[in-house]
N, C-alpha and C positions, 0 to 999 in steps of 0.2 A: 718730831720725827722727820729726819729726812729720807729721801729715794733717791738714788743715785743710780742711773740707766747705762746701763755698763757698753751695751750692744756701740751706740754711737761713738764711743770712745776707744772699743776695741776692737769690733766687727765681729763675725763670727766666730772666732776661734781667738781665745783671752787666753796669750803666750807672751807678750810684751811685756816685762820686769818694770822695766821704765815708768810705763804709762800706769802699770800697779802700785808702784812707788809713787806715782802725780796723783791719783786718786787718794791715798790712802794721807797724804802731807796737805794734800789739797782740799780736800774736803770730809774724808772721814774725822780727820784728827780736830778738825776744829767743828765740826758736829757735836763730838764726845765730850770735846773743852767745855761749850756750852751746854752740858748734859742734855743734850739728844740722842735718840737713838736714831741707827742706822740701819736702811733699808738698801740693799745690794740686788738690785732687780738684773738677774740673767736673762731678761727676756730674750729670744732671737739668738743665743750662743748657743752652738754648737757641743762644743770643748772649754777647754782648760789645761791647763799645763798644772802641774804641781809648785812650780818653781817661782808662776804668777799668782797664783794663791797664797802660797810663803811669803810672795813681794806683797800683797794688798794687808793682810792679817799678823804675820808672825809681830812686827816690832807693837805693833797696839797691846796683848797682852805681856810683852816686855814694859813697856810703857803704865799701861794700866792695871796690868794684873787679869788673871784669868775669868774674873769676874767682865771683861769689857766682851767677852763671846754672850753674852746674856743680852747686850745690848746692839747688838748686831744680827741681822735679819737676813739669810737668803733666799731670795723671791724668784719663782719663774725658773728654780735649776732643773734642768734632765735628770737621767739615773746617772748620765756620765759624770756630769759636772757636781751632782752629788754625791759621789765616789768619792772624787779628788776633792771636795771641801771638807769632809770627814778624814780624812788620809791625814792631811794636812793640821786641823784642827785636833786628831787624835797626837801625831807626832809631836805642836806644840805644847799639850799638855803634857806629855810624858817628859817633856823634855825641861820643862821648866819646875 
């Protein structure tokens, strides 16, 4: 299992696509390649955008199938940021 400490990477408020995208190519996907699970620590964030949670999550179960949400962990989220992770996660299920 790894932990991947978001705060350093995005500061308070996790709205940056990009940097969703570099986490997600960068270290989630080759976590999973090695069958590890992933641990997404919110610690320190604020927020969230919808559209950075789409960038970090939506292509993995394109990629893996919806079973790879089973192997992904959110640590440390508010009510906020657990709003938009479920939003998000409900959307990609329905959608695929």
């Amino acid at each position: 299992m790894i932990t991947i400490k978001l705060l350093p990477l995005v500061g308070s408020f996790a709205e940056n696509k990009d940097i969703a995208k570099d986490v997600r190519l960068k270290q989630v996907v080759p976590a999973l390649d090695g069958k590890k699970e992933v641990v997404l620590d919110f610690e320190g964030i604020d927020g969230a955008t919808q559209s950075f949670i789409h960038a970090l999550i939506s292509d993995l179960v394109r990629k893996y199938d919806n079973g790879v949400l089973d192997k992904i962990y959110f640590k440390n989220c508010n009510k906020t940021v657990q709003k938009i992770i479920n939003i998000v996660v409900d959307y990609i299920q329905e959608a695929g």
